[in-house]
N, C-alpha and C positions, 0 to 999 in steps of 0.2 A: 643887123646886130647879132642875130644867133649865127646867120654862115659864118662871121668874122672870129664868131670865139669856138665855131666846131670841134676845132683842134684839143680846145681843154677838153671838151665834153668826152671824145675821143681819150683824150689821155687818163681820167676819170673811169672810163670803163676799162680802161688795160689794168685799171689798178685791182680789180675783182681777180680772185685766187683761182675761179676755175677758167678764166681765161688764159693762161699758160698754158694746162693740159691742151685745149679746143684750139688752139694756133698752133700748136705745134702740131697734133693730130691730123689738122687739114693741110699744113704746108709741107708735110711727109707723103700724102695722100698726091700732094696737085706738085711736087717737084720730085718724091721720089728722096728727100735729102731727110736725115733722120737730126731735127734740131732743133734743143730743148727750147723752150713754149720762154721758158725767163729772156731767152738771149733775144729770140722775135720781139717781144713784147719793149726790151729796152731798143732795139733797132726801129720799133715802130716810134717809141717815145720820142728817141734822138730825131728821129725824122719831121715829126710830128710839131717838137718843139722849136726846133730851127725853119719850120712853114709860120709856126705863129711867129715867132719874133723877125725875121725877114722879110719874110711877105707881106707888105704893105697892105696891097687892097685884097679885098673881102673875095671869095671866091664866088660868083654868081651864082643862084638858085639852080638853073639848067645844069649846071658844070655837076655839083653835086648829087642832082638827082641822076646825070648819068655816070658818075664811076658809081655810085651806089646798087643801078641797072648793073652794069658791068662786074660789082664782085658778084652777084647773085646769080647771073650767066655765067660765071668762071665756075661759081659752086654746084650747079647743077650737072656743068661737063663731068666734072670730078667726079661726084656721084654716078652719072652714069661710066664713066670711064672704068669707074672702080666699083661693082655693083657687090654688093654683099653676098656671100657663099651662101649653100642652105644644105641641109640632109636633113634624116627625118628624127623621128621624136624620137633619140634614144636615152631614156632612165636607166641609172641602176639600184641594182635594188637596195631597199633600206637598212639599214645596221649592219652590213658584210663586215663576216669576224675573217672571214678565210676566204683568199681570192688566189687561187694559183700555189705559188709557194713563197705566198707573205699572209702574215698574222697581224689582224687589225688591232687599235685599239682603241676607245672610244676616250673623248679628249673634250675639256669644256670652252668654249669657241674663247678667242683671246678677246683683250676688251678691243682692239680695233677695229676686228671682226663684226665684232656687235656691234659698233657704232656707224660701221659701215651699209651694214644689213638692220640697221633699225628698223623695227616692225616685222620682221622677216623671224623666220624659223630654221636656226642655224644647227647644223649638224658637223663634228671633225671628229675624222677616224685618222689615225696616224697608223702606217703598217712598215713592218718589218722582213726583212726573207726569217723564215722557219731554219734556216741552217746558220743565222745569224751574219751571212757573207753577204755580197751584192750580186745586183743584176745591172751588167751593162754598167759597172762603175756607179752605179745608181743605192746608195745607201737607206734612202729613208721613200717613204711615197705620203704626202699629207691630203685629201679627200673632204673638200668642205662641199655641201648639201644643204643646199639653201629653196624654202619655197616661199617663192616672193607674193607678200602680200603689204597691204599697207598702204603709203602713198609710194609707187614705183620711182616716182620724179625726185625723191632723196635718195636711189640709191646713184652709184658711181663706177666707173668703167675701171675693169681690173688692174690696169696700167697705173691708174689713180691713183688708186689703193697702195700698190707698191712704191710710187713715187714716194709719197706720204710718208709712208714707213722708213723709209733711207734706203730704198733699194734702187738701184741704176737699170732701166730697161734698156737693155741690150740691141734687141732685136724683137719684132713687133709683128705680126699675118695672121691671116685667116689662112685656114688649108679643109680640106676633105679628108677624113679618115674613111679608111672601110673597117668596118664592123660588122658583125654575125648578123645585127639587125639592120642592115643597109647604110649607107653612108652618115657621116655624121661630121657636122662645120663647126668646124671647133676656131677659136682664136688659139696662139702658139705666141706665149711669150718667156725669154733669156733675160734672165737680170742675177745681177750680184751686188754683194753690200750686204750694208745694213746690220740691222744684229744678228741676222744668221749670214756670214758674209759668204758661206759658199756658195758656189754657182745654183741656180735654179734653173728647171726647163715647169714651164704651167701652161696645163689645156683650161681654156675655160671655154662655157657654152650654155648657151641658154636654149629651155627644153618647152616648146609649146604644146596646144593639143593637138598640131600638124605636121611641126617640124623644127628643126633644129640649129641654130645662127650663133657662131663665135661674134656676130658682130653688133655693139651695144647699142647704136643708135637706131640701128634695125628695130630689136628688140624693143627699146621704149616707144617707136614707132609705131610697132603694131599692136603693145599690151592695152588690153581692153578688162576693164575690172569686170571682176569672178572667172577671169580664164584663170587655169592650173596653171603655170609657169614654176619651173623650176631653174635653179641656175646650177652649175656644177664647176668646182678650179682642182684641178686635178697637180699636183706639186711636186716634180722628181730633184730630190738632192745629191749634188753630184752627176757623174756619171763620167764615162772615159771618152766621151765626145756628146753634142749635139744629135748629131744622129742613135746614139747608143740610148739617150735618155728617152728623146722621143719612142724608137723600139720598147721600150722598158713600157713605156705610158700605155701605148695601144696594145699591148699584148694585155696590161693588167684589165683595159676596158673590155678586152674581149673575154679574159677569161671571168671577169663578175658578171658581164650576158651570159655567159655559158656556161655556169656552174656555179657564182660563186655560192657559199656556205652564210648565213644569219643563228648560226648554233649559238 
């Protein structure tokens, strides 16, 4: 009786909302093909529901328990196929008014923000260039400063976040920055929309007491309550390409390692 109705039970879970982000995330990850989590989820339904209504007999116990073995050997290849970045613990420092030649300014986190980082300790500096022009086509730089505390298990992967908001992610990686304090594994994500519809380029990464991981399930992985963990999304608007914003991003991370000013 339960192998024969599986299919609902199956369709029943696709109906949970963070199940779109998490299918589309792993089928980017295990095909390489970038495709939104809604469209998987009704191709799994369609599927799903023409096995229930077609398929006569019940699928046997053994049958299920091994594709069930089998997605779980497919998800471990993945993971290791794709193992997560790392570099080391780099913070910046707290309240930078002056970083280079842009002027901060301190900003009260939006309500999304806080709903997203509930229980967490939100910090947003918004910075500007000092001559009022751009870098790199790069207009605005936005800086949230997040130290996660609370229940970790409510917060949500920055792609989420944007999703959420009406913004279209673009383009989605982990990369290795160098920096003054040694490397640092940032996530790299391109999206546009939304109510700021210009283009955005966002580093994000999260900051242990050992090292440093763009990637979020790492992270809840290995968070262990009373470690420091901080998170950092670093937000360039604009810019006269992908490559020119990113420049824009790591020059600003290096020059608040290397000078910046908290006056």
């Amino acid at each position: 009786m339960f192998i024969g109705t599986l299919p609902l039970f199956v369709l029943l879970a696709l109906g949970c909302p963070s199940t779109g982000y998490w299918s589309g995330y792993y089928f980017r990850l295990l095909c390489g093909i970038d495709l939104a989590g809604l469209t998987l989820k009704l191709i799994a339904a369609a599927v799903l529901a023409a096995g229930f209504i077609w398929v006569r007999r019940p699928a046997k116990l053994h049958t299920v328990f091994f594709v069930a073995a089998a997605v779980l050997v497919a998800g471990a290849m993945v993971a290791k196929l794709n193992p997560p970045r790392f570099g080391e613990p780099v913070r910046l420092r707290e309240n930078l008014t002056r970083v280079g030649g842009w002027i901060g300014v301190s900003e009260s986190p939006s309500a999304g923000e806080r709903r997203f980082f509930s229980g967490c300790e939100v910090s947003r500096w918004v910075f500007f260039r000092k001559d009022g022009g751009k870098s790199g086509g790069v207009t605005s730089l936005v800086l949230l400063a997040v130290k996660l505390g609370g229940d970790v298990h409510k917060l949500h992967p920055t792609e989420l976040c944007m999703r959420s908001g009406g913004r279209e992610v673009i383009s989605n990686r982990e990369k290795v920055v160098d920096t003054t304090q040694g490397p640092l594994a940032v996530q790299e994500l391109r999206s546009a929309g939304g109510v700021a519809a210009a283009a955005h380029l966002t580093y994000t990464w999260y900051v242990g007491p050992h090292w440093s991981t763009g990637n979020f399930m790492t992270f809840r992985r290995v968070w262990q309550k009373g470690d420091a963990w901080l998170s950092y999304q670093l937000v360039a608007t604009g810019g006269d390409s992908e490559k020119s914003a990113a420049e824009t991003i790591e020059k600003f991370i290096n020059d608040a390692l290397a000078g910046g000013c908290n006056e």
